[in-house]
VMD Tcl script that draws the C-alpha trace (Angstrom):
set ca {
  {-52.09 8.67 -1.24}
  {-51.44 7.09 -4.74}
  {-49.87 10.42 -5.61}
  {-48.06 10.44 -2.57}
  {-46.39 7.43 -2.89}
  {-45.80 7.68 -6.54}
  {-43.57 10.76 -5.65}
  {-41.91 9.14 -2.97}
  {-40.81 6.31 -5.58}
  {-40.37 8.45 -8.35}
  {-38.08 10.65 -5.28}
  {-36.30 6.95 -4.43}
  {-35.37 6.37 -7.94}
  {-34.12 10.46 -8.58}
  {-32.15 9.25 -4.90}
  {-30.85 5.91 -6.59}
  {-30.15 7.81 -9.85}
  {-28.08 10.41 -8.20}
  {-26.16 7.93 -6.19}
  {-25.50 6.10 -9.16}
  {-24.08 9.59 -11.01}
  {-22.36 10.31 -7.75}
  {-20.98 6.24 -7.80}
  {-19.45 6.64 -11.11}
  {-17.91 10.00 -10.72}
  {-16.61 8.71 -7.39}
  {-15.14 5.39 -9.47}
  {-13.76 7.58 -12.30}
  {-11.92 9.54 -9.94}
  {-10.32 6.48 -8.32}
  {-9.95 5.13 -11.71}
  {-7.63 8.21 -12.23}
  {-5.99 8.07 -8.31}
  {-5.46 4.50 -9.53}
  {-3.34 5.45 -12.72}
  {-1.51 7.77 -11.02}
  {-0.30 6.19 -8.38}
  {0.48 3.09 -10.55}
  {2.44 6.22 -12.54}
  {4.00 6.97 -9.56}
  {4.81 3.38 -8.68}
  {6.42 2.63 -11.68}
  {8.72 5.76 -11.40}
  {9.68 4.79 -8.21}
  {10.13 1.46 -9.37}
  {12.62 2.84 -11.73}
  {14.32 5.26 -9.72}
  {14.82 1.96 -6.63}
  {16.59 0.35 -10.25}
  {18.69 3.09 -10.86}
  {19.62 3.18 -7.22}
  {19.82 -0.54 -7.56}
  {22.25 0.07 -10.59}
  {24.49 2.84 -8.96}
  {24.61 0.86 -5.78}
  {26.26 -2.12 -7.74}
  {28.67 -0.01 -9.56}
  {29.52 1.64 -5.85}
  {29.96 -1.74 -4.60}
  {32.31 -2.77 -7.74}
  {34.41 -0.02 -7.06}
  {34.76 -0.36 -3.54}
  {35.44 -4.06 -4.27}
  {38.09 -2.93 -6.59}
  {39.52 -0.20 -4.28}
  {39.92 -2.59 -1.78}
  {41.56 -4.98 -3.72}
  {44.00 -2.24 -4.84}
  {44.49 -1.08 -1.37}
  {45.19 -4.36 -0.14}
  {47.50 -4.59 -3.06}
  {49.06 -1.42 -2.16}
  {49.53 -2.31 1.58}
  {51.26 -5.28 0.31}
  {53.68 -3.19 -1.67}
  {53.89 -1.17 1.43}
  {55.09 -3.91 3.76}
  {57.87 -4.89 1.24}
  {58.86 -1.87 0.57}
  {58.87 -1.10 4.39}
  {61.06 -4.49 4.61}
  {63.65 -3.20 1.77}
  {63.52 0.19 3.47}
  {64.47 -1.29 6.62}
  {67.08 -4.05 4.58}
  {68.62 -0.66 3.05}
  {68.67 1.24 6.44}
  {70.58 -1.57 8.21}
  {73.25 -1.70 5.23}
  {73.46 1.86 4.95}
  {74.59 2.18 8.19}
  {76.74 -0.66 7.88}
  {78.19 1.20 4.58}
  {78.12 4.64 6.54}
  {80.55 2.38 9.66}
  {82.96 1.23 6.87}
  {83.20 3.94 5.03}
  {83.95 5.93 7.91}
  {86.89 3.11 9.40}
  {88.25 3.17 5.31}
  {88.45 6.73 5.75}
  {90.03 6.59 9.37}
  {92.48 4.15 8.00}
  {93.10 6.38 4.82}
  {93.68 9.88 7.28}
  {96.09 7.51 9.38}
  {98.09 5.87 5.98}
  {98.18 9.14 4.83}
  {99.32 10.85 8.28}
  {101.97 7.94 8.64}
  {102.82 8.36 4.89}
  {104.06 11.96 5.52}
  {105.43 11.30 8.81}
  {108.08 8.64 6.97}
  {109.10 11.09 4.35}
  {109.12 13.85 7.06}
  {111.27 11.98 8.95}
  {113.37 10.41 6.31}
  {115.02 13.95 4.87}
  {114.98 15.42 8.46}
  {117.63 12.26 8.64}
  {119.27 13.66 5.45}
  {119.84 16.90 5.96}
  {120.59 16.57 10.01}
  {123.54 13.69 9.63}
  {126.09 14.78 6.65}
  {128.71 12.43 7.46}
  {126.45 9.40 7.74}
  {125.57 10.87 4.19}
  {129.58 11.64 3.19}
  {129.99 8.09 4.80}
  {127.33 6.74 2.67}
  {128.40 8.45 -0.34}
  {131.95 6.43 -0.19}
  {130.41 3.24 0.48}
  {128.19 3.89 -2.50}
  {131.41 3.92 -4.16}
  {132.96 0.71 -3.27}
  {129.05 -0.90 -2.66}
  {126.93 -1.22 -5.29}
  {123.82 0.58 -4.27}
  {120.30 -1.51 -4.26}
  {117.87 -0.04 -6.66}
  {115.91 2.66 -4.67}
  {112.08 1.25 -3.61}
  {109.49 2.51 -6.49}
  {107.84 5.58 -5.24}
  {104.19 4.93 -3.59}
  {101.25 6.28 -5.53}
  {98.75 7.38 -3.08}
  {96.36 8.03 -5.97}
  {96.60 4.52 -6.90}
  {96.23 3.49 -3.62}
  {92.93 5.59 -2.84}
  {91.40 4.69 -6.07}
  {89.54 1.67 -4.68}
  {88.74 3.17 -2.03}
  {87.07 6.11 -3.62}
  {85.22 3.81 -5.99}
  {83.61 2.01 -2.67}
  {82.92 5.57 -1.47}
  {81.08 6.42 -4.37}
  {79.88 2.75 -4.97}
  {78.03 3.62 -1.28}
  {76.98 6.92 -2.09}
  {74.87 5.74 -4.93}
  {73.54 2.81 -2.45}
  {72.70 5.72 0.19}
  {71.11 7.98 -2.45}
  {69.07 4.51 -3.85}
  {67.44 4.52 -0.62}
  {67.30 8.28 -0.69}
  {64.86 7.02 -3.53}
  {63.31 4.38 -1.68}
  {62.43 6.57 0.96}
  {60.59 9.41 -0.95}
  {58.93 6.68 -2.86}
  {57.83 4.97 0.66}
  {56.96 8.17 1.47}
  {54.88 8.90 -1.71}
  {53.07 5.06 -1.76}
  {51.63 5.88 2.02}
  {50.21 9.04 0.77}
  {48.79 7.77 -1.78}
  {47.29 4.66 0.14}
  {46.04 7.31 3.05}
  {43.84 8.77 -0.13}
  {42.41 5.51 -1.00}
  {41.65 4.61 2.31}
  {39.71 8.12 2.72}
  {38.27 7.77 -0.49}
  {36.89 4.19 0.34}
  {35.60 5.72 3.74}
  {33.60 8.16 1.13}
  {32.58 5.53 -0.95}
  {31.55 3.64 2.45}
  {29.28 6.29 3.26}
  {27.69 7.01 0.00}
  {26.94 3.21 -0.33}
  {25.50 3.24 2.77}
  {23.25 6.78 1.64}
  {22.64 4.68 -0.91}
  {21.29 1.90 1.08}
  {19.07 3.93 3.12}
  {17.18 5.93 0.19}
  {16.58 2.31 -1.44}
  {15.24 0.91 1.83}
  {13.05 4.55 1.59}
  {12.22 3.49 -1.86}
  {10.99 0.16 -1.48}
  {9.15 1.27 1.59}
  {7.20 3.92 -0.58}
  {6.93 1.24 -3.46}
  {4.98 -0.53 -0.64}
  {2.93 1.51 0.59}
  {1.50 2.98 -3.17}
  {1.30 -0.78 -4.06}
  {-0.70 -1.17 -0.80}
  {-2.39 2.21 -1.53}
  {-3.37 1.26 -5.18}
  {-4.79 -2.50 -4.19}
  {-7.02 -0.58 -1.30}
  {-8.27 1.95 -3.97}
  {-8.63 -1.46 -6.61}
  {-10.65 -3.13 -4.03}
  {-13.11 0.27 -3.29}
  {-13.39 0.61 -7.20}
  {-14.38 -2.84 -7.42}
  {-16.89 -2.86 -4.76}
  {-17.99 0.86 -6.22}
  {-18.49 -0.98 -9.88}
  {-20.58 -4.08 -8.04}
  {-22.55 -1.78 -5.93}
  {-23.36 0.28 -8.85}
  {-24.14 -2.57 -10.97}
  {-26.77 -3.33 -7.83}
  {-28.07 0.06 -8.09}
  {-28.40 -0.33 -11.55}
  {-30.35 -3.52 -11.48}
  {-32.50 -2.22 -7.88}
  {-33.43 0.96 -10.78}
  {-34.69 -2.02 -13.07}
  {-36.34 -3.98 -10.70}
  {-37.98 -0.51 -9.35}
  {-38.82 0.20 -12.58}
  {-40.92 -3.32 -12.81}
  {-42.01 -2.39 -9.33}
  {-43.87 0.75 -10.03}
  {-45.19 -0.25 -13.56}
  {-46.82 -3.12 -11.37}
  {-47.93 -0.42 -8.43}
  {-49.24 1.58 -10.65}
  {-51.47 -1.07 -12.70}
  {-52.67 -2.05 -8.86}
  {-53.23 1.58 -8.31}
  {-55.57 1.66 -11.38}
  {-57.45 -1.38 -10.59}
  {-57.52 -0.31 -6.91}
  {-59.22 2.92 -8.12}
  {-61.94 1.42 -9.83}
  {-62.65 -1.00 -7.04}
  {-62.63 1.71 -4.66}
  {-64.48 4.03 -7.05}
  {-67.09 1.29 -7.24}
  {-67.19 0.34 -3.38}
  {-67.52 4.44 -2.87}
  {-70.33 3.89 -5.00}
  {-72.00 1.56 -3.38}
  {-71.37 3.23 -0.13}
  {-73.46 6.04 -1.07}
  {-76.19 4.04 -2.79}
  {-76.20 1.97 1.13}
  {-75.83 5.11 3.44}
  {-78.85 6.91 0.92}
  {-80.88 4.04 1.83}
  {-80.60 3.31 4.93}
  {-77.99 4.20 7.94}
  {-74.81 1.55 8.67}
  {-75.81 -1.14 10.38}
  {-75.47 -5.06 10.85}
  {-77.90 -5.01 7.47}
  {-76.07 -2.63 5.27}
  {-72.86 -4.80 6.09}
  {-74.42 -7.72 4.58}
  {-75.78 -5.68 1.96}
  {-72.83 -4.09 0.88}
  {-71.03 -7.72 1.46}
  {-74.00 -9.08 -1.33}
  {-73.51 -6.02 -3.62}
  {-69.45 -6.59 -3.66}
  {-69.95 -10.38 -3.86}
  {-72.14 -9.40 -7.24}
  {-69.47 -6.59 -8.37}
  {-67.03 -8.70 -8.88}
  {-69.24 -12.28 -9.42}
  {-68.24 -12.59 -13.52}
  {-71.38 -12.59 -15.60}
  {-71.61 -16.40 -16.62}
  {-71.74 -17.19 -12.56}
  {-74.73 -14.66 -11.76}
  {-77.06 -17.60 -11.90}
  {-74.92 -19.83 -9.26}
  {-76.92 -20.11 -6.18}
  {-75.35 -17.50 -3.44}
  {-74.34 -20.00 -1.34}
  {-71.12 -19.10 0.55}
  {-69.40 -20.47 3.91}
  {-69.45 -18.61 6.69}
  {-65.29 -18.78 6.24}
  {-66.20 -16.50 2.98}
  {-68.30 -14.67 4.45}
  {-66.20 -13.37 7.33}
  {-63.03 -12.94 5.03}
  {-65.42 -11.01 2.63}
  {-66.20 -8.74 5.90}
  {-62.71 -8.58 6.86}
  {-61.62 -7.22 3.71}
  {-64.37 -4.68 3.05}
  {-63.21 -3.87 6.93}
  {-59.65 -3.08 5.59}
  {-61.05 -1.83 2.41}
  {-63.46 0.91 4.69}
  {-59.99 2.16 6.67}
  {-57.81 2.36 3.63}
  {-60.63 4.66 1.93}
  {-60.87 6.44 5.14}
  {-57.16 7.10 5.34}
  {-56.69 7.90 1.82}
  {-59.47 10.74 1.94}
  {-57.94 11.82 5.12}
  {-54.58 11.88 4.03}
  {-53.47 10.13 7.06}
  {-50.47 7.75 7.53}
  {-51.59 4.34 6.18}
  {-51.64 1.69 9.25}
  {-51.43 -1.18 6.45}
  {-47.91 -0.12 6.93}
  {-47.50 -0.68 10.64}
  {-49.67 -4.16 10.33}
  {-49.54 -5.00 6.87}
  {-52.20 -7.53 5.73}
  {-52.90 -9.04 1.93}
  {-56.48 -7.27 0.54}
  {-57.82 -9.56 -2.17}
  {-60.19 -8.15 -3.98}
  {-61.16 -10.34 -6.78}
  {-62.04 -9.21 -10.60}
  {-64.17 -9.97 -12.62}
  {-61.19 -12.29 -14.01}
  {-59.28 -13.24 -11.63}
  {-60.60 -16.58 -11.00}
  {-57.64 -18.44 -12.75}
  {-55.09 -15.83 -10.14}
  {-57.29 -17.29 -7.28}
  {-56.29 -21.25 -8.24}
  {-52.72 -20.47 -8.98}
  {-52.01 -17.50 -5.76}
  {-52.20 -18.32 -2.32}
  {-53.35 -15.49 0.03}
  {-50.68 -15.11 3.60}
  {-51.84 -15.19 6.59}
  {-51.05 -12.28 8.79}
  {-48.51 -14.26 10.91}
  {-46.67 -14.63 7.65}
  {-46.25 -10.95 7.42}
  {-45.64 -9.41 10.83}
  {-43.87 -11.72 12.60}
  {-40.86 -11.08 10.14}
  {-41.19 -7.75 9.65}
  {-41.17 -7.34 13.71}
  {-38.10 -9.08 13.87}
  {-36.50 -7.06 10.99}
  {-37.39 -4.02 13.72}
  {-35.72 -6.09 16.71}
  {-32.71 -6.66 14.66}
  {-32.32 -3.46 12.71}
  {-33.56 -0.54 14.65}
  {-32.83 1.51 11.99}
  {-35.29 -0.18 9.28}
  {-37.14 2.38 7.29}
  {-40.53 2.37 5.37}
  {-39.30 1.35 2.56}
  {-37.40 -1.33 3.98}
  {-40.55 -2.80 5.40}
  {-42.08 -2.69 1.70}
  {-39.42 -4.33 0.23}
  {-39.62 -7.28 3.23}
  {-43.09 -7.86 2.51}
  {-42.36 -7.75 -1.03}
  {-40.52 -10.16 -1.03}
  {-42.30 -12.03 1.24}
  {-45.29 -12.31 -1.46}
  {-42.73 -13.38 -4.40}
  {-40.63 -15.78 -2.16}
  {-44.17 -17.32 -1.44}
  {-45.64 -17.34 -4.55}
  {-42.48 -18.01 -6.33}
  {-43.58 -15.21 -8.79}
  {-41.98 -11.97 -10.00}
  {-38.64 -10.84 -11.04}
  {-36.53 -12.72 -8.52}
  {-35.68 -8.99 -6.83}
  {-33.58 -9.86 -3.68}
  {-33.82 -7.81 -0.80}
  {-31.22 -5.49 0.64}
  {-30.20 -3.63 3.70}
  {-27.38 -1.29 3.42}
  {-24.71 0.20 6.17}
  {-25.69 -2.17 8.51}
  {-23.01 -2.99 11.62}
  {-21.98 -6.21 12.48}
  {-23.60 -7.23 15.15}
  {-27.11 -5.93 12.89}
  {-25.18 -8.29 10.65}
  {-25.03 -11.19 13.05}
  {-28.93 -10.56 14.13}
  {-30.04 -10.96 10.52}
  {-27.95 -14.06 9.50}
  {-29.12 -15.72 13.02}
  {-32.53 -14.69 13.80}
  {-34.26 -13.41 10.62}
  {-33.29 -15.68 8.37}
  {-34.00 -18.59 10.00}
  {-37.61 -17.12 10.26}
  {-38.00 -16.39 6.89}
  {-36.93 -19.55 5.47}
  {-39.51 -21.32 7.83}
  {-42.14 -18.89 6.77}
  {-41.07 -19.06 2.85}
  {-39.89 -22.89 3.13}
  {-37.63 -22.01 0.48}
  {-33.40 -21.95 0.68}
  {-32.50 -18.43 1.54}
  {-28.40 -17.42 -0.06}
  {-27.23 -14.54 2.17}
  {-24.48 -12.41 0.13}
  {-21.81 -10.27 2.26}
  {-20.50 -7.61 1.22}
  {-17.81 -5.31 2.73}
  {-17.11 -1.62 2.47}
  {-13.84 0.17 2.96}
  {-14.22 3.87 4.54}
  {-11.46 6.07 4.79}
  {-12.26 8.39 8.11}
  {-10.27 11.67 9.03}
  {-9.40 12.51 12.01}
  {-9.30 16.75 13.48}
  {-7.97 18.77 16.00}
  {-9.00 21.99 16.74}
  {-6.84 23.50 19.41}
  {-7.71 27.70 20.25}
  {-4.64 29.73 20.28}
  {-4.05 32.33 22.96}
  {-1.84 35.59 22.93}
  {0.89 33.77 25.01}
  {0.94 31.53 22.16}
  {0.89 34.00 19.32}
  {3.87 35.97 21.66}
  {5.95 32.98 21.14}
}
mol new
graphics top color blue
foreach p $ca { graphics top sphere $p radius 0.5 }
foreach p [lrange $ca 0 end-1] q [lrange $ca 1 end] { graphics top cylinder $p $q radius 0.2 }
display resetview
């Protein structure tokens, strides 16, 4: 049995060792997850800046095209204004012009009409022009009226002509640039509808950014908080290794000096069943011959005068003692496990241990360890060790101060051990009990396995 559960420790430790190795590979890895998605933050972090950047020039040039635009349609309406001022006196110019040329045809028309007329008078009357002759004679003649230059006459109004021609051909000018200034503002106004839409673009794969930015930071602070709670749990492991360590040095000096007392009760077994066969009388003979086993040799002459209390916890023990041996020949399952109670089997020094170590009392032991079953179903044998453990070194106040764990418990298991344990085990112990929390994050995955038919395939 010693063999059995030295290999079943020396198994728990390879277990604890392993998922210490498997701990730190696990934390490197995040370590590494970690860095990369701070990597990844930062580059996103970057690329939202650039974004940011471009977005702020795109906004400065919209600003500015809008400015010029609204410049532009400014220039537009006055120039619409002048167009419409020129239209109005162009036609007034075209209406003039055309009456100075209506009264130019009809000067002109009468002009030749008069001199048409006048020598039709000459040549058609010669003696009004014999007459005339005479009396030019005798009557001085008046100086003949200066001749009419028509050239003269037109001049100014050619020059208004062509004064009105150039005005017509100015807003010729003002037309084509009209013309030219709402093409031009049409392109602005489609290119600011462009730059409209790639600001907006913009917009969106920022708000995509800073949405991924959130989620890695989120990511990276889940992963911290695992890696963090993988590093204490680790550190546990490492110190549970230590204390186990302490543990099994100290099982296996009690498995030495449990050997020799059971090598020297096996002896005096056989020296009692050669004798005589077990009765009432070898009980109190072996009882005597244990009481002087272990009886140091400076107290062999005390008188052998015990109570009956020491007495029947003497019997009691080498009861216990009997089934253990029993059980560890047999190989059977020890039942100190399902009912575990404290064998003292005293030395041939232990008297000082005796003064300073108080022994429990069964109640001590099971009543705690039955309501570590009612709360935890799922308590294990070496959870029920490590309660009654620590049970002896909470008592005692001795030991390495080892405190005792349960792992991947649920909450209400949680709430059961906080609120009904214990409470138990500080009124057992009488000492202040400090209950420590702590909180694992698992990531579970979710599947779907669907079976695909032919139809399915067909399609």
């Amino acid at each position: 049995m010693s063999s059995d559960g030295r290999r079943d420790s020396l198994g728990d430790l390879h277990a604890a060792a392993h998922a210490g190795l498997q701990l730190l590979a696990s934390n490197e890895a995040l370590q590494t997850t970690v860095h990369e998605l701070e990597a990844a933050l930062q580059t996103a972090r970057l690329e939202c800046d650039d974004w940011a950047g471009k977005h702020e020039l795109c906004w400065k040039q919209r600003c500015e095209a809008i400015y010029e635009v609204n410049f532009l349609l400014k220039t537009n309406k006055e120039l619409q204004m002048e167009v419409a001022r020129l239209n109005d006196k162009c036609v007034c110019l075209e209406r003039e012009a055309m009456k100075l040329e209506n009264r130019l045809v009809h000067a002109e028309t009468s002009l030749r009409r008069y001199v048409v007329e006048k020598k039709e008078r000459r040549t058609s009357n010669p003696s009004l022009l014999a007459e005339k002759r005479r009396s030019n004679h005798a009557i001085v003649a008046p100086e003949p009226s200066p001749p009419i230059d028509v050239a003269s006459v037109m001049a100014p109004y050619e020059a208004r002509l062509r004064s009105l021609a150039a005005e017509l051909e100015a807003s010729r000018d003002v037309e084509t640039k009209y013309a030219a200034a709402t093409g031009t503002i049409e392109d602005q106004e489609t290119q600011i509808e462009d730059l409209k839409t790639q600001i907006e673009d913009q917009k969106h794969q920022i708000e995509n950014l800073q949405a991924q930015a959130e989620s890695i930071t989120a990511q990276c602070e889940s992963w911290r908080a695992q890696s963090d709670s993988n590093k204490a749990r680790l550190s546990g492991l490492e110190e549970e290794q230590i204390e186990e360590r302490a543990v099994l040095a100290s099982m296996r000096e009690s498995t030495e000096h449990l050997k020799q007392n059971i090598a020297a009760l096996e002896d005096a077994l056989a020296e009692a069943q050669r004798q005589a066969s077990i009765s009432h009388d070898l009980r109190d003979r072996l009882v005597a011959l244990h009481v002087c086993m272990v009886v140091p040799s400076n107290q062999t002459d005390e008188p052998e005068s015990r109570s009956d209390d020491e007495t029947q916890r003497l019997a009691e023990t080498l009861d216990h003692v009997l089934e253990l041996l029993n059980e560890l020949k047999n190989q059977q399952p020890l039942s100190w496990l399902q009912r575990p109670t404290i064998l003292t089997l005293p030395g041939a020094n232990d008297n000082a241990a005796e003064n300073q170590s108080t022994p429990l009392d069964k109640r001590t032991l099971t009543e705690p360890i039955r309501r570590l079953k009612e709360v935890y179903h799922a308590a294990s044998e070496a959870d029920v060790m490590g309660l009654t453990d620590w049970l002896h070194h909470a008592k005692r106040g001795t030991g390495i101060g080892r405190p005792f764990r349960l792992y991947d418990l649920s909450p209400n298991e949680v709430h059961g051990v906080l609120t009904q344990l214990m409470p138990l085990l500080q009124q057992q112990c009488g000492v202040a009990i400090q209950a420590q929390r702590t909180d694992r994050v698992l990531y579970n995955s979710d599947l779907s396995l669907r079976a695909q038919t032919t139809a399915d395939t067909s399609t």
